[in-house]
C-alpha positions as CSV (number, residue, x, y, z in Angstrom):
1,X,-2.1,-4.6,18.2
2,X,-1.1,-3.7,14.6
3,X,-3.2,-1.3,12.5
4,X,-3.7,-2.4,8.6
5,X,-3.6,0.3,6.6
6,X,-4.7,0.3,2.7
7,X,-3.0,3.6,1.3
8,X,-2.8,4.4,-2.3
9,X,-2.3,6.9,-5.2
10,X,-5.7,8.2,-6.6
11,X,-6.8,9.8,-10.0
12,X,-9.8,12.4,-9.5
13,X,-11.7,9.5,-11.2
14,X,-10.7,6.6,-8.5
15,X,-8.1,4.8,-10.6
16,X,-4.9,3.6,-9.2
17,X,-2.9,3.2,-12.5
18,X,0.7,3.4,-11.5
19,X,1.9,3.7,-15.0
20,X,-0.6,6.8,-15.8
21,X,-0.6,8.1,-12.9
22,X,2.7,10.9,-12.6
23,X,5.2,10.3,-10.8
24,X,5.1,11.4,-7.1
25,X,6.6,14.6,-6.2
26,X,9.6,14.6,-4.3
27,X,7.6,15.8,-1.1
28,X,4.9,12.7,-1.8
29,X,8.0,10.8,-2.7
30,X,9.6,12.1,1.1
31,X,6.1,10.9,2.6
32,X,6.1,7.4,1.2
33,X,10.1,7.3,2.6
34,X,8.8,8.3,6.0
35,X,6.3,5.9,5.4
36,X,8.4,2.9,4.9
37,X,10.8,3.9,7.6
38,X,8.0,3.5,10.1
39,X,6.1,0.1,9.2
40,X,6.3,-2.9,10.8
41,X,5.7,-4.4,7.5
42,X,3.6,-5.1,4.6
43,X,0.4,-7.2,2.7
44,X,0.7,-7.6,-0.8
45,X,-1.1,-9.3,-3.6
46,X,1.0,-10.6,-6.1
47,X,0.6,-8.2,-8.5
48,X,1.8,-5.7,-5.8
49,X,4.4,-7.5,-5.0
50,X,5.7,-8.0,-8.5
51,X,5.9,-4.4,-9.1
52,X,7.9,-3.7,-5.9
53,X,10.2,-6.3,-6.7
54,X,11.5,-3.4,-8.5
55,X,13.0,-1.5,-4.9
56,X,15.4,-4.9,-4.1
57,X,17.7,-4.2,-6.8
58,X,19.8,-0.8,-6.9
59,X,19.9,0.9,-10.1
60,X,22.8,3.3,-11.0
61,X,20.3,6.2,-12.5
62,X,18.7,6.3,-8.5
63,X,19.4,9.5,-6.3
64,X,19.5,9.8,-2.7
65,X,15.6,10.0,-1.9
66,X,15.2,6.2,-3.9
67,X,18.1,4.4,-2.3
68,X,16.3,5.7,0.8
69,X,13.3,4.4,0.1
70,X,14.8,1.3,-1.5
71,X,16.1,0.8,2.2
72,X,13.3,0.9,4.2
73,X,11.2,-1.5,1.7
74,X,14.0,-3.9,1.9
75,X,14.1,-3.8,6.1
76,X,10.7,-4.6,6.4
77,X,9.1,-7.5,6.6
78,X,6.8,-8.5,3.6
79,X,3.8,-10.9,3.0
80,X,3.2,-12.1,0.3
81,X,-0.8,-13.3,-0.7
82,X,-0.7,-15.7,-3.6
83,X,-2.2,-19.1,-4.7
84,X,0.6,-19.0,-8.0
85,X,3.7,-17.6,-6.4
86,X,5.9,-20.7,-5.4
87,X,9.2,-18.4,-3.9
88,X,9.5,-14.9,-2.7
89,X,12.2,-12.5,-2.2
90,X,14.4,-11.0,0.8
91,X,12.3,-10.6,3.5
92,X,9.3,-11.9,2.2
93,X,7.2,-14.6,3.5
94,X,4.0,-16.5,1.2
95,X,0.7,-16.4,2.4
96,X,-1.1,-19.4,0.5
97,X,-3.8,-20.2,2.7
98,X,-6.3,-19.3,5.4
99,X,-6.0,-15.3,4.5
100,X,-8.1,-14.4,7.4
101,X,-6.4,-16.1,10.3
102,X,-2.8,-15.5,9.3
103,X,-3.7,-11.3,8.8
104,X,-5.9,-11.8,12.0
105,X,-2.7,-13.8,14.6
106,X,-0.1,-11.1,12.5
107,X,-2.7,-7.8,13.6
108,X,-2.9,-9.4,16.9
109,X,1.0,-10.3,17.9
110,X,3.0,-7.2,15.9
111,X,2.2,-3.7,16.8
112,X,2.5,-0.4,15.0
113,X,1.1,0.0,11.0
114,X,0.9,-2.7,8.7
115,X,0.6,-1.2,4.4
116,X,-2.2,-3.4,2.5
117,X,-0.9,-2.3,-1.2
118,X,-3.2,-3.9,-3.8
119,X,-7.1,-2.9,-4.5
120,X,-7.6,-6.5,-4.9
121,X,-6.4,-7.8,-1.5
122,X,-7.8,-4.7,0.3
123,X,-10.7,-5.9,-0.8
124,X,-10.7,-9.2,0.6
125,X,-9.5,-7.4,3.8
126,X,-12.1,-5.3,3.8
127,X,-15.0,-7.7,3.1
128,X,-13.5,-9.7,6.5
129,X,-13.4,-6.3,8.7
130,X,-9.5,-6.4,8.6
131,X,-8.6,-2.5,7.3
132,X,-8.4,-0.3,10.0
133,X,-8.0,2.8,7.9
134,X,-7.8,4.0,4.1
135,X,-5.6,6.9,3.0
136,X,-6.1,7.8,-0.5
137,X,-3.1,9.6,-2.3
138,X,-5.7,12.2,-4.9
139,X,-3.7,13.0,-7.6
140,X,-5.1,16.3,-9.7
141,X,-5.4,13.8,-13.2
142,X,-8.6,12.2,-15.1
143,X,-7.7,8.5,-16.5
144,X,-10.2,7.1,-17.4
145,X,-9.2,3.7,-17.3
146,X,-7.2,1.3,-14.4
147,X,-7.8,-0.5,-11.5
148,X,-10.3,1.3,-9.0
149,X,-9.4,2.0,-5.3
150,X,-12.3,0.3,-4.2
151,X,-12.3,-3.0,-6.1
152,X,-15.7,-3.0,-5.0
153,X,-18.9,-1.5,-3.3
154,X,-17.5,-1.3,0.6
155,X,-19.0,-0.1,3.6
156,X,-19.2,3.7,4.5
157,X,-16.2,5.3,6.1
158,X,-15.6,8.0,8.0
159,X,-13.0,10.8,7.0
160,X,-10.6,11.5,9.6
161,X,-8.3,13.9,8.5
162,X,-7.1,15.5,5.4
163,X,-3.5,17.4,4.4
164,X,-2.2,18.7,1.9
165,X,1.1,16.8,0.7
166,X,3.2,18.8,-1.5
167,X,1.5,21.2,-4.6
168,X,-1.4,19.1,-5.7
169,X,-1.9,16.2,-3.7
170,X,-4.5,15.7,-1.1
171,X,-3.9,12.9,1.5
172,X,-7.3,11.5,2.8
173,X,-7.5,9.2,5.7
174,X,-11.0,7.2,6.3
175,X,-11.7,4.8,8.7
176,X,-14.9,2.4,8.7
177,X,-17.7,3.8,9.7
């Protein structure tokens, strides 16, 4: 059975801003990588999605560690949740309707961990019991502004571990509690 995981970079203030938010270090960067390499596959939203559409084109000004990355994104399979979208890309498959049972039969016939990106769809996950864990990505920067982690109120977790990933970020993992 496949493990949904909703795993994101944090301000100390609970924003996930990817344009505020710096860059990740090349250790974080390493991570994420690794990360990639391993999953079966990932949820987005179409927001998400969008922005990742960035990794199935190579750009000349990339060095070893993106064109790695770049990679493993483009291996994986991807699903797509959108009402608006009408095509996706390489690898990607839509997800227009019935949310619940087509996360539920993909949790139940893949195995390993599946990446929820997208505060909005994790949220919509969440409220149906679907995430199996939460890793939070705490950056040492105040925004003030963006899109929260937690799109809204959710149920308590439990923290199950804690490292340290590089300088100044802290990897938090929570599961429900």
């Amino acid at each position: 059975m496949a493990k949904l995981v909703f795993g994101m970079n944090q301000s100390l203030d609970g924003y996930v801003d990817h344009m505020a938010l710096p860059p990740p270090n090349p250790t974080l960067f390493r991570q994420f990588i690794e990360d990639a390499e391993g999953q079966t596959g990932s949820i987005y939203g179409r927001q998400t999605y969008e922005l990742m559409r960035y990794w199935d084109d190579d750009h000349p000004e990339w060095d070893a560690d993106q064109h790695a990355f770049a990679a493993a994104w483009r291996k994986q399979t991807k699903w797509v949740v959108s009402r608006s979208l009408k095509l996706v890309g390489p690898n990607a498959r839509l997800v227009e309707a019935d949310l619940e049972g087509t996360i539920r039969k993909l949790k139940s016939e893949l195995v390993g961990e599946i990446e929820v990106a997208g505060p909005d769809l994790a949220q919509s996950l969440t409220k149906l019991g679907l995430i199996d864990e939460y890793r939070i990505y705490l950056h040492p920067v105040v925004l003030g502004h963006g899109k929260p982690y937690f799109a809204r109120p959710r149920p308590p977790l439990r923290l199950m571990t804690h490292d340290r990933i590089g300088e100044d970020v802290i990897r938090l993992t929570y599961v429900p509690a």
